[in-house]
SEMAR-338496 format. One record per residue (C-alpha): z, x, y. Coordinates in Angstrom, 1 decimal, always signed. Last residue first. Layout:
<rs>
{z = Z&x = X&y = Y}
...
</rs>
This chain:
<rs>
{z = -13.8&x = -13.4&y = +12.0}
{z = -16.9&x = -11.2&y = +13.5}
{z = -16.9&x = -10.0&y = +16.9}
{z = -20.3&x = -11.2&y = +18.4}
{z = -22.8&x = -8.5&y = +19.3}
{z = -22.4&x = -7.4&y = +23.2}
{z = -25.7&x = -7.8&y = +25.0}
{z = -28.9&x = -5.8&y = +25.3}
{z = -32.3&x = -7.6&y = +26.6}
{z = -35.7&x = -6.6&y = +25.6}
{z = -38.7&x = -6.5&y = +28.1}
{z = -42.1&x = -4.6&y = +26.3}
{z = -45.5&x = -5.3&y = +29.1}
{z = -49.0&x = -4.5&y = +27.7}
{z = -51.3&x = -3.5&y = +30.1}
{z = -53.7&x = -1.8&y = +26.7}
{z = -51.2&x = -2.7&y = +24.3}
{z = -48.0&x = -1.5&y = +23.2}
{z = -46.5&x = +0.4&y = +20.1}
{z = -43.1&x = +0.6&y = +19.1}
{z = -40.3&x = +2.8&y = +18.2}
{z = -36.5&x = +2.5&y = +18.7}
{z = -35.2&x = +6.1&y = +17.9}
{z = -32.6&x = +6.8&y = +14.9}
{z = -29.1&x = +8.2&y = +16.0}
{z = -27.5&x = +4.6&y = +14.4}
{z = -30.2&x = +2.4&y = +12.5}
{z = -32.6&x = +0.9&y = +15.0}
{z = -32.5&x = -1.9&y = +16.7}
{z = -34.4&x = -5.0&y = +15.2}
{z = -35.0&x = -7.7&y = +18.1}
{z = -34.1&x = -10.7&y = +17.9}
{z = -36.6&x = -13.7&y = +19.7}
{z = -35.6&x = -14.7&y = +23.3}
{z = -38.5&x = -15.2&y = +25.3}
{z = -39.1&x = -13.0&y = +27.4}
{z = -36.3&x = -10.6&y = +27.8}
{z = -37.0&x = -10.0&y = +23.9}
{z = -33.4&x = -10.2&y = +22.0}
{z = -31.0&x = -6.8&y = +21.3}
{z = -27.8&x = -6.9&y = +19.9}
{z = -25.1&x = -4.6&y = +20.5}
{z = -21.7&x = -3.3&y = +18.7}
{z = -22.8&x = +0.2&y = +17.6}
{z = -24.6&x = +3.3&y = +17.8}
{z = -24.9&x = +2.8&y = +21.8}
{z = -28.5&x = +3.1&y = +22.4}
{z = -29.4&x = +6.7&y = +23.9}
{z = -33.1&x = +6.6&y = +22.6}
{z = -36.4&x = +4.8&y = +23.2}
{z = -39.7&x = +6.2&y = +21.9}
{z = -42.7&x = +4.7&y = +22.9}
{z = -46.6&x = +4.3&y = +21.5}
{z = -49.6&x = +3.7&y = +23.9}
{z = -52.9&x = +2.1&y = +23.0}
{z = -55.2&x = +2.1&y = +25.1}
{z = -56.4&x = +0.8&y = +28.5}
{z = -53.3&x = +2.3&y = +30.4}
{z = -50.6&x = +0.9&y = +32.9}
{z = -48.4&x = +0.3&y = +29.7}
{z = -45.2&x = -1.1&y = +31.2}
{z = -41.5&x = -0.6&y = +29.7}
{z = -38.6&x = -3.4&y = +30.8}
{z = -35.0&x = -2.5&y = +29.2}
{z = -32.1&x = -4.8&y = +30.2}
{z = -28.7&x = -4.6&y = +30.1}
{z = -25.9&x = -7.7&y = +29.7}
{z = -22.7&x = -8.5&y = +30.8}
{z = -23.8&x = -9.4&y = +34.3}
{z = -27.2&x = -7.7&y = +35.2}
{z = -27.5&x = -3.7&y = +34.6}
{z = -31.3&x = -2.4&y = +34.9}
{z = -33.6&x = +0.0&y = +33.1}
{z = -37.1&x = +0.2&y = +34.5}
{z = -39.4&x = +2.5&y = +33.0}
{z = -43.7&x = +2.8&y = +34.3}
{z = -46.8&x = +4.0&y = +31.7}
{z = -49.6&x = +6.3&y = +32.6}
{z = -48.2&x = +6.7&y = +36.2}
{z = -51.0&x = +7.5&y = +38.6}
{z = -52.2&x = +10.6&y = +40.7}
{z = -54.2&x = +11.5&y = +43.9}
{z = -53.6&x = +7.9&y = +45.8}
{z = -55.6&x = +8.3&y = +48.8}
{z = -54.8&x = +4.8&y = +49.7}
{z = -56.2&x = +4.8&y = +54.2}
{z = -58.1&x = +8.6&y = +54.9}
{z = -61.7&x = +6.2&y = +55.5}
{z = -59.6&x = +3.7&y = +57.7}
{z = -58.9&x = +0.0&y = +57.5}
{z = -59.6&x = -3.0&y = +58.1}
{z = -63.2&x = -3.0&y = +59.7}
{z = -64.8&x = -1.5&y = +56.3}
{z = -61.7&x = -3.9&y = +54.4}
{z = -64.7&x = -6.4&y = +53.6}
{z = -66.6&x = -3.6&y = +52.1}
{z = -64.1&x = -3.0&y = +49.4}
{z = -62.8&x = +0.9&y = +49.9}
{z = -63.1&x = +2.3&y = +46.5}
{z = -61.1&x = +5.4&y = +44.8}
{z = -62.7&x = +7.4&y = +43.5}
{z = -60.8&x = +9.2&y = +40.5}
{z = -57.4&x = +8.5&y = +40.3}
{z = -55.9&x = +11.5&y = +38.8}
{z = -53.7&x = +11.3&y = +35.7}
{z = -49.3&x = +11.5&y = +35.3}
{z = -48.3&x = +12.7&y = +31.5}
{z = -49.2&x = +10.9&y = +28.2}
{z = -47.4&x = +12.4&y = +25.3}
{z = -48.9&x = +10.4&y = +22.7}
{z = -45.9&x = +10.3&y = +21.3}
{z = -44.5&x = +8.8&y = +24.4}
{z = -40.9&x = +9.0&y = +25.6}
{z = -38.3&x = +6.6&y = +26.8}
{z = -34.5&x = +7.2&y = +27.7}
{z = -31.7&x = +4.8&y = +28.0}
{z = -29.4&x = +5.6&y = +30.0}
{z = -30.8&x = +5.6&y = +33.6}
{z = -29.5&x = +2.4&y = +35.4}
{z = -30.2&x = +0.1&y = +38.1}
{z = -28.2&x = -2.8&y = +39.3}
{z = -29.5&x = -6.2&y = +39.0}
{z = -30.0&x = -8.2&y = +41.8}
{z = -33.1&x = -8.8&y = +42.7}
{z = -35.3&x = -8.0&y = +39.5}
{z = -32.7&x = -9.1&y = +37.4}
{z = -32.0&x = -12.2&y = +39.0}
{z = -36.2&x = -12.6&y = +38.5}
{z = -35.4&x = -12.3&y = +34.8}
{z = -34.0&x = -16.2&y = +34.9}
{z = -35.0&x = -17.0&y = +31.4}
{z = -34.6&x = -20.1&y = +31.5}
{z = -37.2&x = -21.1&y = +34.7}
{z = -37.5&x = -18.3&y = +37.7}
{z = -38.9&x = -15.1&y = +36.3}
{z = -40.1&x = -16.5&y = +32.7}
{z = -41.2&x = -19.1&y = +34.3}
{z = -43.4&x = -17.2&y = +36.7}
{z = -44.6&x = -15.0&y = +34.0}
{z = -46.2&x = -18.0&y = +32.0}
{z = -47.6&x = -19.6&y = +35.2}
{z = -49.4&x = -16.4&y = +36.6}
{z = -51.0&x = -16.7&y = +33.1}
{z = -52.1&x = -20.4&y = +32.7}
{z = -53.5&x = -19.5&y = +36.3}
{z = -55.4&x = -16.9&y = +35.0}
{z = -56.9&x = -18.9&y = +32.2}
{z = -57.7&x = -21.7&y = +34.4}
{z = -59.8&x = -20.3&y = +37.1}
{z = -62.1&x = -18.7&y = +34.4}
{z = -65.2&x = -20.1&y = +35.0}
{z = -64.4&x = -21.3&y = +38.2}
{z = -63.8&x = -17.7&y = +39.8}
{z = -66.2&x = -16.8&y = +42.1}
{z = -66.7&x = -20.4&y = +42.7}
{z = -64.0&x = -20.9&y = +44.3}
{z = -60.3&x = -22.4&y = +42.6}
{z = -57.8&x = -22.0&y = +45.3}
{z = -54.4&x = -20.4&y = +43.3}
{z = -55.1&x = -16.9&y = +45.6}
{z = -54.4&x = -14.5&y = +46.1}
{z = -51.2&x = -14.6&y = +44.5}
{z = -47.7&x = -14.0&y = +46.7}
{z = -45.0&x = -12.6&y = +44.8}
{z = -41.1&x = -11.5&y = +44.8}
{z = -38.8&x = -8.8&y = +45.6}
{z = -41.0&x = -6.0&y = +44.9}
{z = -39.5&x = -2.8&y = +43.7}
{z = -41.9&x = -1.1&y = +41.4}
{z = -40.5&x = -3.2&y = +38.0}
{z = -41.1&x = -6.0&y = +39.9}
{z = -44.7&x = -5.0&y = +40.8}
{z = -45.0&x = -4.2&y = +37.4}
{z = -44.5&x = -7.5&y = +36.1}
{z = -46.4&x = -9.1&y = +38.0}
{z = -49.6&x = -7.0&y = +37.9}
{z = -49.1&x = -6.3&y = +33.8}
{z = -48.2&x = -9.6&y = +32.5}
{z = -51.8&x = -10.4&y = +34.8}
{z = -54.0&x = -7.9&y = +33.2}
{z = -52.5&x = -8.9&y = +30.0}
{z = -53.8&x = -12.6&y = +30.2}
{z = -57.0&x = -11.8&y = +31.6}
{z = -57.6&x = -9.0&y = +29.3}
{z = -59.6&x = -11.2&y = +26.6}
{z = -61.9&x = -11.8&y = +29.4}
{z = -63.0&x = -8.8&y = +30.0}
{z = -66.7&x = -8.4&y = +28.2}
{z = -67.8&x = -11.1&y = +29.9}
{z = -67.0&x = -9.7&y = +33.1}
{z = -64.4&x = -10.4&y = +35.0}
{z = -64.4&x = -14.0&y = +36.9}
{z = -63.1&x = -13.5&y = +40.5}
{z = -60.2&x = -13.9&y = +43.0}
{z = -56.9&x = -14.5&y = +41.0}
{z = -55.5&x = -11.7&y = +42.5}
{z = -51.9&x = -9.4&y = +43.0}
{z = -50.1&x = -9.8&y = +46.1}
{z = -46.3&x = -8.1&y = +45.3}
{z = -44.3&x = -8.8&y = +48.3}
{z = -41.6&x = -6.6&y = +50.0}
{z = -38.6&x = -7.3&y = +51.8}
{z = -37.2&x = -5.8&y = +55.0}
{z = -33.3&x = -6.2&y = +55.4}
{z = -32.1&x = -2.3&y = +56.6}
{z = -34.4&x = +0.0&y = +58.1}
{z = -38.0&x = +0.7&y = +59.2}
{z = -38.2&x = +3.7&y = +56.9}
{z = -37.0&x = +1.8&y = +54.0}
{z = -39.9&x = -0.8&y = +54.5}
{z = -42.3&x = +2.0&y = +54.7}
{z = -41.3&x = +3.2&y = +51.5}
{z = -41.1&x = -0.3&y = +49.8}
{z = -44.7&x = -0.7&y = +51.1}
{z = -46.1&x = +2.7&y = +49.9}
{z = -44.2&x = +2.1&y = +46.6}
{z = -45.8&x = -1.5&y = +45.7}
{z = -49.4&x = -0.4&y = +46.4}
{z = -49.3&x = +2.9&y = +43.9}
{z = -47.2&x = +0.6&y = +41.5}
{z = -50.1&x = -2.3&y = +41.5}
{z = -52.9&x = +1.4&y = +41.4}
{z = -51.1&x = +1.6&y = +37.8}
{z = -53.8&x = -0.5&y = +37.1}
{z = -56.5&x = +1.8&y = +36.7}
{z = -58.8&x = +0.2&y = +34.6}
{z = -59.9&x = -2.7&y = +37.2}
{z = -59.0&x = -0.6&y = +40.1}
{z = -62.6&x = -0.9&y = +42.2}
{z = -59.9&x = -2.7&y = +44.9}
{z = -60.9&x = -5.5&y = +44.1}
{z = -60.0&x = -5.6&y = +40.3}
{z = -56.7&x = -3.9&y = +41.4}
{z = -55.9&x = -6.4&y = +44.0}
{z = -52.5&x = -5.5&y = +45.3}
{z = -52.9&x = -6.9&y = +48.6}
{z = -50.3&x = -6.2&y = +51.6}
{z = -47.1&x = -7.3&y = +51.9}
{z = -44.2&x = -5.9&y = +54.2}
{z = -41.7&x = -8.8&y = +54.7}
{z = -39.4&x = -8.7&y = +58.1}
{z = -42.0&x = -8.0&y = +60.4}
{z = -42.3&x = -5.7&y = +63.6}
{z = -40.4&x = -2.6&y = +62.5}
{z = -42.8&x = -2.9&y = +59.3}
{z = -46.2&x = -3.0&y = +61.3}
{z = -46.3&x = +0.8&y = +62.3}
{z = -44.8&x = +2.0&y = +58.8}
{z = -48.1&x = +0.7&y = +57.0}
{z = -50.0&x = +2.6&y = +58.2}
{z = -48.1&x = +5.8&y = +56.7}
{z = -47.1&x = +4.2&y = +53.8}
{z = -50.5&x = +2.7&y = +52.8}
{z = -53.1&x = +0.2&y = +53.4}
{z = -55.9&x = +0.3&y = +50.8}
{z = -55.5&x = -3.2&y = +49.8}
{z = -55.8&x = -5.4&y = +53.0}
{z = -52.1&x = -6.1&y = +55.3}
{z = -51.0&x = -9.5&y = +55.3}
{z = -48.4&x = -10.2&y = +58.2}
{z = -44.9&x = -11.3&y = +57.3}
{z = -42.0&x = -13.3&y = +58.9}
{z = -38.8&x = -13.9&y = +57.4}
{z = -36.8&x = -17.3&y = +58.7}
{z = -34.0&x = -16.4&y = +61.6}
{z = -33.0&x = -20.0&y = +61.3}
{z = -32.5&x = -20.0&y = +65.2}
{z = -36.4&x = -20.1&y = +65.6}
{z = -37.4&x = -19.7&y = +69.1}
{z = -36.8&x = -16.4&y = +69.9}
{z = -37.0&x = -15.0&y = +66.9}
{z = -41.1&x = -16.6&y = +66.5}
{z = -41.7&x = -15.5&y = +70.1}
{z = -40.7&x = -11.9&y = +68.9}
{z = -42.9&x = -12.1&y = +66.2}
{z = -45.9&x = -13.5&y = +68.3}
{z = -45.7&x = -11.0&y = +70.7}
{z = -45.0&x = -7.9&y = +68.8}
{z = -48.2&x = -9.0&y = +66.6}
{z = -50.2&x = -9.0&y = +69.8}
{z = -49.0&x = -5.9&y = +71.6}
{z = -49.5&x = -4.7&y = +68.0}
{z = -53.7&x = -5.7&y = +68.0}
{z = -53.9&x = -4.6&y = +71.7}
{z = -52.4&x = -1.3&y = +70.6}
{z = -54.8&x = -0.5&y = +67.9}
{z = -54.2&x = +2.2&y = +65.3}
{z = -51.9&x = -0.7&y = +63.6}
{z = -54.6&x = -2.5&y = +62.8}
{z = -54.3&x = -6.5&y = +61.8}
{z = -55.4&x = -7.5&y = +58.3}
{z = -54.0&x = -11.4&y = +59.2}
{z = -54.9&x = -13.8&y = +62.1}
{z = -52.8&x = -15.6&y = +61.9}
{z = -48.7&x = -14.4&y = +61.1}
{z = -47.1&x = -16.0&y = +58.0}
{z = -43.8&x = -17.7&y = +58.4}
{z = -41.3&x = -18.1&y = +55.9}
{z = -39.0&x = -20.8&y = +53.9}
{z = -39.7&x = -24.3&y = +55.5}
{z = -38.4&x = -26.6&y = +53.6}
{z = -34.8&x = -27.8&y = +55.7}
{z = -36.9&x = -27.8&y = +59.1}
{z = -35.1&x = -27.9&y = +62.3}
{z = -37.5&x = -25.4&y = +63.7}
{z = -40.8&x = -26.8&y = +62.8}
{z = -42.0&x = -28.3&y = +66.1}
{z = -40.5&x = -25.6&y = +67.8}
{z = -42.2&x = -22.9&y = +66.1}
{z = -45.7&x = -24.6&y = +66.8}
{z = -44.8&x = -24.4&y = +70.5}
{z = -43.5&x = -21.5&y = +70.9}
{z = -46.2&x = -19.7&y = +69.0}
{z = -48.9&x = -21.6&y = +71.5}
{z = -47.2&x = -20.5&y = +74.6}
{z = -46.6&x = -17.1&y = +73.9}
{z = -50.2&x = -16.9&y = +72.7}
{z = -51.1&x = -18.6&y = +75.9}
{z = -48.8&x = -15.3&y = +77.6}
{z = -50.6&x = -12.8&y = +75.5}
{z = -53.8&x = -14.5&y = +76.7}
{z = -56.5&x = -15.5&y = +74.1}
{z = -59.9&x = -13.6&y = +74.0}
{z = -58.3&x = -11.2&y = +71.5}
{z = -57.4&x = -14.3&y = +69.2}
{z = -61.4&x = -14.9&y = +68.7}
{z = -62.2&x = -11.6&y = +67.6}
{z = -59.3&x = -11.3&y = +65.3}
{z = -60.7&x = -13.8&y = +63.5}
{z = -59.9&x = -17.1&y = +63.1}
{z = -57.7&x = -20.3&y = +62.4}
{z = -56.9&x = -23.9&y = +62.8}
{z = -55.3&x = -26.8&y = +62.9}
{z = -51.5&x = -25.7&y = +63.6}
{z = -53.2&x = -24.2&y = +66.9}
{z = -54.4&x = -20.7&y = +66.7}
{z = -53.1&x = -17.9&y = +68.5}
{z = -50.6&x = -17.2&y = +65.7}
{z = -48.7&x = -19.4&y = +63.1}
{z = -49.3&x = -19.9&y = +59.3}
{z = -46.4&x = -21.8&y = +57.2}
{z = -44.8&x = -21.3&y = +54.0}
{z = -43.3&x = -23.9&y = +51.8}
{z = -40.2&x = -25.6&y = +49.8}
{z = -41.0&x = -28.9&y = +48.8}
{z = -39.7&x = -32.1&y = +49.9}
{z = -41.9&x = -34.3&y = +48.9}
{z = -42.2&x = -35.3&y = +53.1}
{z = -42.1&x = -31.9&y = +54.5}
{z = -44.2&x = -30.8&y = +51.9}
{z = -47.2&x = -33.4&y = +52.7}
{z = -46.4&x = -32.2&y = +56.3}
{z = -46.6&x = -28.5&y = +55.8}
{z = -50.0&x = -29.1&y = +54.0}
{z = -51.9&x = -30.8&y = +56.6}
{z = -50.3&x = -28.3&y = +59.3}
{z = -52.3&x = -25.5&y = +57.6}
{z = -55.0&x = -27.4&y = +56.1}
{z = -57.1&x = -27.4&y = +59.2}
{z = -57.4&x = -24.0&y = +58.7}
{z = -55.9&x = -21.8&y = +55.8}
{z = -53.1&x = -22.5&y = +53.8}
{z = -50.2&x = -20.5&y = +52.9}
{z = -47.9&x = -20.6&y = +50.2}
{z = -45.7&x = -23.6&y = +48.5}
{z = -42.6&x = -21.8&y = +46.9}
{z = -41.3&x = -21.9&y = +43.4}
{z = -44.6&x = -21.3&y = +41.1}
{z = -43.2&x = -21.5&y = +37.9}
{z = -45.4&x = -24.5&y = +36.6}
{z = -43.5&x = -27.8&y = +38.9}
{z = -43.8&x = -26.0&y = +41.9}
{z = -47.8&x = -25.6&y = +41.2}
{z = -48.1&x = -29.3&y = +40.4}
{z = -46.6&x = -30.2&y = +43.5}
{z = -48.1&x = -28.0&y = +45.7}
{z = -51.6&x = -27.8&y = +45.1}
{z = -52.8&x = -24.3&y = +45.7}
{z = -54.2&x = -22.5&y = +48.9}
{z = -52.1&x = -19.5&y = +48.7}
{z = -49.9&x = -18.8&y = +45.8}
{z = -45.9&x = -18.6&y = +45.5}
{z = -43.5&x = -16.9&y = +43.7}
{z = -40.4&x = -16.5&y = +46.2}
{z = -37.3&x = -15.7&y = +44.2}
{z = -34.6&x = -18.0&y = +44.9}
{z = -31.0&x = -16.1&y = +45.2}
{z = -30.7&x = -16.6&y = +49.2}
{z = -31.3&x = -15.5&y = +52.5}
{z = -33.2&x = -12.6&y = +51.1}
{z = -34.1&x = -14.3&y = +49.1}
{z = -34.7&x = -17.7&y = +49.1}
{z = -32.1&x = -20.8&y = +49.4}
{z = -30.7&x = -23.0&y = +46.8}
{z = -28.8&x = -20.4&y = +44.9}
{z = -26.7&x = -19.3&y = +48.4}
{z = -26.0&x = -15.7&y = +48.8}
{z = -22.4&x = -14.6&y = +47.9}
{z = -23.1&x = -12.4&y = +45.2}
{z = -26.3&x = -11.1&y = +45.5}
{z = -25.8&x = -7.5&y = +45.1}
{z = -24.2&x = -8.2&y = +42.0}
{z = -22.1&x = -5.1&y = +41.1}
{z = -23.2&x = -3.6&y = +38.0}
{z = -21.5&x = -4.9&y = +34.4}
{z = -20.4&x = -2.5&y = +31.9}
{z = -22.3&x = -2.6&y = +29.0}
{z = -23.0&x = +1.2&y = +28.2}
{z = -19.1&x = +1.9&y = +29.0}
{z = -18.3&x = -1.1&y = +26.8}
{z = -20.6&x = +0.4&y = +23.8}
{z = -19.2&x = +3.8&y = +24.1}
{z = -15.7&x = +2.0&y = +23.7}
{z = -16.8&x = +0.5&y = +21.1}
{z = -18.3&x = +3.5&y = +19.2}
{z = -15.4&x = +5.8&y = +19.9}
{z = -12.7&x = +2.7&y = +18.8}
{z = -14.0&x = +2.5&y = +15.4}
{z = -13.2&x = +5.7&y = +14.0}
{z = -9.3&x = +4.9&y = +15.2}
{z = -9.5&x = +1.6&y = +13.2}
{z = -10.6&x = +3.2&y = +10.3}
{z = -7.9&x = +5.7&y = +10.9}
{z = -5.7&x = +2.8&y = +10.9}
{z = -7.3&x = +0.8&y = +8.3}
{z = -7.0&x = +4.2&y = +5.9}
{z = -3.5&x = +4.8&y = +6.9}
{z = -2.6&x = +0.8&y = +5.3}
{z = -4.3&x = +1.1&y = +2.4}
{z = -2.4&x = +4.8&y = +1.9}
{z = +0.8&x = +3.0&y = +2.4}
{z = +0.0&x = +0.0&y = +0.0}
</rs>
């Protein structure tokens, strides 16, 4: 009975290493949300914006879409009324414009400053007390920073916007593809949200989607550099039918663009756009089945956009390749003609891209793993560092176990061309 009774103690003793290793893996980040209100969006709030321009409302906010996004012309005011009155969440255009229309650049620069003053106010005012509106959107967009006239104007209808709106609603300007850090840094001080497209498919980028990283860190750099509170916005497409050849990748393609964009530090999305055209009617649907999928899984059940925003990041866990697939040059990279007035020759000189992107991040109780295959092939990972016992692993997406390997062994597997891997790591169950 004695020795029964030292074995369970030093049995005991063996098992306190592993647990305790486990608890130290598990411990919970601080919630950098904590506090912020779950009806409103962030960064006033714990909603995600995933939104689209040009769609139809109500059936977008009820498939994983959670915000109503812009609309052009004489649909602008249009569409904030039919929100206003189903009470949907939604974004709004303002400028030189009235709420009925829009234009070029050309036309706003034979507008006054002080009209424009006039005109901001006005629209502002008329949507101030508003309980759906969630952001305003500056007309017209793709403005130049190596301008002045262009940034006297932005300054003026930002500060106009502050002025007059005491909800202190984010404002952002869209900025075209190839902007990057350095351009980018002139328009950040004036916004609060620093998008600009992240078409890869337009941009010439169609096989080298790590470009969706490239674009995400030149706007969260220039939003560091203009301080504290600025947001970025992922703006992948839904623009154009690939070639025949493609159209299997539609579905990964898109995994990959939203998902990345999170994993690169964006805090939510705006698709161009969820309008069907003609450029894109023969495959409007499956693309949009696909920008539905991931926007569920961010801000239905599954809730991974709280991970995105508020989880804490972490560095235990650490992945190899075993095809050993290092950093590669761009190539070319290809300025679409409609950005020739947009931007500048020297504008997304990338160099190099990421073959494959980690993000490891603390939420609650639980840890999260998220690996992204920015390559065309097929990519095998290592994973190691797990706590050699007392966790359970499920996919991030839809909840299905996960086999972890047997203690000291590597977690293996193979992705896809653009194939995205999210599994979540929680305490296993103490057994009776």
């Amino acid at each position: 009975m004695r020795l029964l009774l030292i074995l369970s103690t030093l049995t005991l003793i063996a098992c306190k290493p592993s647990m305790a290793e486990r608890d130290a893996f598990l411990k919970p980040g601080a919630d950098k949300g904590a506090g912020l209100d779950p009806q409103q969006f962030y960064p006033q709030g714990r909603r995600m914006v995933y939104a689209g321009y040009s769609g139809q409302a109500s059936l977008d906010l009820a498939n994983g879409f959670t915000v109503v996004g812009p609309a052009y012309g004489g649909n602008n005011e249009r569409q904030a009324a039919s929100c206003e009155k189903a009470k949907l969440p939604y974004m709004l255009q303002v400028g030189a414009f009235d709420g009925n229309s829009s234009g070029s650049w050309d036309t706003a620069s034979k507008i006054s400053l002080e009209e424009v003053r006039v005109r901001v106010a006005a629209v502002v005012k008329s949507h101030e007390t508003s309980q759906y509106l969630v952001m305003w959107a500056v007309q017209p967009e793709e403005l130049r920073p190596w301008r002045k006239n262009e940034m006297d104007y932005l300054k003026v209808v930002t500060d106009t916007i502050r002025a007059n709106d005491t909800k202190r609603r984010p404002i952002f300007l869209y900025n075209p593809n190839h902007r990057d850090a350095n351009s980018l840094a002139n328009i950040a001080p004036l916004v609060d949200v620093v998008a600009k497209g992240c078409y890869a498919n337009g941009a010439g980028q169609k096989d080298n989607r790590a470009w969706i990283r490239w674009s995400i860190e030149q706007m969260r750099l220039a939003a560091d550099r203009a301080g504290k509170g600025k947001t970025v916005l992922n703006m992948p497409e839904l623009a154009r039918d690939p070639e025949p050849a493609d159209l299997e990748l539609i579905t990964p393609w898109v995994r990959h663009d939203v998902y990345l964009g999170m994993m690169s530090g964006a805090d939510g999305m705006l698709l161009w756009s969820l309008f069907p055209r003609n450029e894109v009617k023969a495959t409007w649907k499956e693309w949009y089945t696909a920008y539905v999928q991931c926007g569920r899984e961010l801000n239905g059940d599954r809730a991974l956009s709280q991970v995105f925003l508020f989880g804490e990041k972490r560095n235990d866990l650490k992945v190899t390749t075993v095809e050993d697939r290092h950093a590669y040059p761009l190539g070319s990279s290809v300025r679409n003609a409609l950005e020739a007035n947009t931007t500048k020759a020297d504008e997304g000189k990338v160099g190099t891209l990421h073959p494959w992107t980690k993000d490891e991040r603390a939420y609650g109780a639980n840890r999260y793993l998220f690996i992204c295959n920015s390559v065309g092939i097929p990519t095998t990972f290592r994973v190691t560092g797990f706590p050699a016992h007392g966790i359970i692993a499920e996919s991030a997406f839809d909840g299905k176990p996960v086999t972890l390997p047997i203690s000291g062994q590597p977690l293996e597997f193979k992705l896809g061309p653009w194939e995205v891997y999210a599994v979540k790591l929680s305490a296993a169950p103490v057994s009776k």
